[in-house]
C-alpha positions in Angstrom: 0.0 0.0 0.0 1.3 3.8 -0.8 1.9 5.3 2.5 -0.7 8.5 2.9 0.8 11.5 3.4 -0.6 15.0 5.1 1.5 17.2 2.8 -1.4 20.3 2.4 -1.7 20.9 -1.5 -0.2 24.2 -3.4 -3.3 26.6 -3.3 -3.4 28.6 -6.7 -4.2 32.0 -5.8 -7.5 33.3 -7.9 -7.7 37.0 -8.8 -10.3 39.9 -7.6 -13.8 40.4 -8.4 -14.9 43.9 -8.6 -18.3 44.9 -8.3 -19.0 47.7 -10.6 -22.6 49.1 -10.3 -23.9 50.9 -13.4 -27.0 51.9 -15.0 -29.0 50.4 -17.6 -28.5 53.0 -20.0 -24.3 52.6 -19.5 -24.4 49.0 -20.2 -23.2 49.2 -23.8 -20.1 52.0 -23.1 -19.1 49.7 -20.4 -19.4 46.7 -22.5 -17.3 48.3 -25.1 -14.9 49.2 -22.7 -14.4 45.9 -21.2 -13.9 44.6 -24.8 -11.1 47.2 -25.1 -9.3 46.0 -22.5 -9.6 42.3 -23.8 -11.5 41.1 -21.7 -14.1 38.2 -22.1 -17.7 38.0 -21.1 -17.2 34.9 -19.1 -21.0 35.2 -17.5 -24.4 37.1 -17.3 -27.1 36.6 -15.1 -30.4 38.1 -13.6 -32.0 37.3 -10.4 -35.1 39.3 -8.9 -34.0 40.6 -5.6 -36.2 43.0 -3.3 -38.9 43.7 -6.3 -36.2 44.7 -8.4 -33.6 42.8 -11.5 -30.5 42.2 -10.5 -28.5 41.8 -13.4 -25.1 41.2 -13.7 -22.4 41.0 -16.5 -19.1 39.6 -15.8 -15.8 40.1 -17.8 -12.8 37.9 -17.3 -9.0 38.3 -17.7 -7.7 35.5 -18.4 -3.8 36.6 -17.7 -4.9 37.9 -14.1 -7.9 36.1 -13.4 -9.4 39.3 -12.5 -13.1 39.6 -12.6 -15.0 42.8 -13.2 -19.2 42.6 -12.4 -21.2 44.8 -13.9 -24.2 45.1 -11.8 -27.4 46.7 -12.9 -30.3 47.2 -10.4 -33.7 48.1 -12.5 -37.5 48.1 -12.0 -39.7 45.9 -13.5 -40.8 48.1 -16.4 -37.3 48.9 -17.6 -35.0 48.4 -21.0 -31.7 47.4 -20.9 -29.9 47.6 -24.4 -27.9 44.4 -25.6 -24.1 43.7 -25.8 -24.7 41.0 -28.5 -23.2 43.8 -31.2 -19.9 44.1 -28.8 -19.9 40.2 -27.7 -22.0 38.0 -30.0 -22.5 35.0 -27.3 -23.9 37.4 -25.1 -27.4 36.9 -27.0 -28.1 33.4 -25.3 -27.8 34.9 -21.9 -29.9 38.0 -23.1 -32.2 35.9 -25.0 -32.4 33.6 -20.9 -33.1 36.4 -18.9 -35.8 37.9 -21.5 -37.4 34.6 -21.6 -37.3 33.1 -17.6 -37.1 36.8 -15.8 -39.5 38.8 -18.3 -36.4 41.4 -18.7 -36.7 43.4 -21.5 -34.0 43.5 -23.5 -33.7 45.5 -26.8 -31.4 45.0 -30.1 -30.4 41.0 -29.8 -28.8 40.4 -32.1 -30.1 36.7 -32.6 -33.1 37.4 -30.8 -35.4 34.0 -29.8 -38.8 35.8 -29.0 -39.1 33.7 -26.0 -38.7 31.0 -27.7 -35.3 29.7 -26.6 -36.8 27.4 -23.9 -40.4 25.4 -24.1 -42.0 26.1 -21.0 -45.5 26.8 -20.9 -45.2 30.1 -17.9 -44.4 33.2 -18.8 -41.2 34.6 -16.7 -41.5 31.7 -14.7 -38.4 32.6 -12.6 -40.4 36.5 -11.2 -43.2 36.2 -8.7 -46.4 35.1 -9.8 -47.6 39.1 -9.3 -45.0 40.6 -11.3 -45.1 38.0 -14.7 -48.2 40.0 -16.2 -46.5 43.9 -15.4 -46.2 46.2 -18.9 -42.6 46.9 -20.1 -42.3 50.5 -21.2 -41.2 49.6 -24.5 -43.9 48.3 -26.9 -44.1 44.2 -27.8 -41.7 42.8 -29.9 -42.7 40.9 -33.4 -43.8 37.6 -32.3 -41.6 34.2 -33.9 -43.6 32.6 -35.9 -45.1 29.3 -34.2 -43.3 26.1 -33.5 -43.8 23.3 -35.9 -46.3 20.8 -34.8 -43.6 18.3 -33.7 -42.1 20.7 -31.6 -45.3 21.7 -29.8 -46.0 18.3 -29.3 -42.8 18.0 -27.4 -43.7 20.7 -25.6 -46.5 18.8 -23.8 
């Protein structure tokens, strides 16, 4: 048998993550600069916290391991622009958080209409009272329907 040893493990030291809180209407800038600094979208995310969205952007540097949040608090009825122009992958997170939060998100550039998931609720993921509240911007061009196969999957 290999004798056991209690020798503790090198720990590989991780890098910073800054919290950077912006508004909704800075979003893109940011995103632009974050993209001049070569950094990569590494995760975005929304959550509904105290009857507000949460949402969150983070950019990675991969040399450092340095994170940098952008964190945007906004009421139901808000906009947010999309960084899909500055980082094209960021569309399936947009596209996530439009479809399971109700966020509305404007200028996808590969925009799914809701349509990315086949779930029956609408904003399942926001309080029962808050899935049926107006956005201020008018409703988007609905995709057309789902082949019959897929509905039937759906079911």
């Amino acid at each position: 048998m290999p004798e056991e040893t209690n020798e503790k493990k090198a720990v590989r030291q991780t890098g910073s993550n800054t919290i950077v809180p912006v508004k909704a209407d800075e979003l893109v800038e940011k995103a632009v600069e974050m993209k001049k600094k070569g950094l990569r979208l590494s995760q975005a995310c929304c959550s509904w916290v105290n009857n507000q969205y949460e949402i969150s952007y983070s950019f990675a540097d991969d040399q450092t391991l340095d994170y940098i949040t952008l964190r945007i608090l906004a009421e139901r009825t808000a906009t947010i622009s999309s960084i899909s122009e500055i980082y094209p992958y960021a569309a399936f997170y947009e596209n996530e958080m439009e479809e399971l939060f109700g966020l509305n998100i404007r200028y996808i550039d590969l925009d799914y209409h809701n349509r990315l998931y086949r779930i029956k609720t609408k904003a399942p993921f926001l309080p029962e009272d808050q899935r049926e509240v107006a956005t201020d911007e008018t409703k988007k061009i609905s995709a057309p329907d789902a082949p019959e196969t897929q509905k039937e999957d759906a079911n």
